[in-house]
N, C-alpha and C positions, 0 to 999 in steps of 0.2 A: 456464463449465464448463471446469476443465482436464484431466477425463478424457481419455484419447487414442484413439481407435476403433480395434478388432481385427477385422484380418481372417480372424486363424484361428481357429475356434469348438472347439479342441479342447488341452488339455493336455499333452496326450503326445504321445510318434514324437519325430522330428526335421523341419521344415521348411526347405527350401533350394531354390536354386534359383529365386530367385521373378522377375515381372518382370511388368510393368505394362502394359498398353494399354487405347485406346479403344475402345469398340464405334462402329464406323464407319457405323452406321446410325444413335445418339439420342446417341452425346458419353459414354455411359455408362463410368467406370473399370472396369474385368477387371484382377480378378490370381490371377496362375496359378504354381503353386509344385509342388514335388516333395514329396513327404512320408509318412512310415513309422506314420504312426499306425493303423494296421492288422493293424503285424505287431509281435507283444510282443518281439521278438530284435530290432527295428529295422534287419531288414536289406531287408526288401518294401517296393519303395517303387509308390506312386501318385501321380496328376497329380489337381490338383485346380483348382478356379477358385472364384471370388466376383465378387459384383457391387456395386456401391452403383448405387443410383438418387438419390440424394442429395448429390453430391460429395464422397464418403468419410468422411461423417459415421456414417454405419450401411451393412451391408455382408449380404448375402443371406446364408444358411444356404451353409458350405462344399461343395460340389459334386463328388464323385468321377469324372473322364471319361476314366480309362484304363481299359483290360481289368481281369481280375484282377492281383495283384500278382504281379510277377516278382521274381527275387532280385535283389540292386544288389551287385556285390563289388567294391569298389575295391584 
């Protein structure tokens, strides 16, 4: 199979920011990234996370865990 597995379950926004760790209880990968797919102007961003329980071969439903969105103005 040379498909490559996606972590982000969505088309739109912008995603950045991303970065990677362990879950220090089971070894599981988390990645957690910034992303605007929320807001049609692309300027609200949210934090988001994913899991694989599989060693990054398949990867949970993406996971909203900040407030609502705030403006981001760089």
């Amino acid at each position: 199979n040379t498909s490559k597995p996606r972590v982000n379950d969505v088309a739109t926004g912008t995603q950045f920011h991303s970065f990677l760790v362990e879950d220090q209880d089971n070894g599981d990968p988390v990645v957690a990234w910034h992303d605007t797919r929320n807001d049609v102007n692309n300027k609200k961003v949210d934090f988001f996370v994913s899991r694989s329980k599989d060693c990054g071969q398949t990867w949970e439903a993406n996971t909203r865990v900040s407030a609502n969105s705030s403006e981001f103005d760089n």
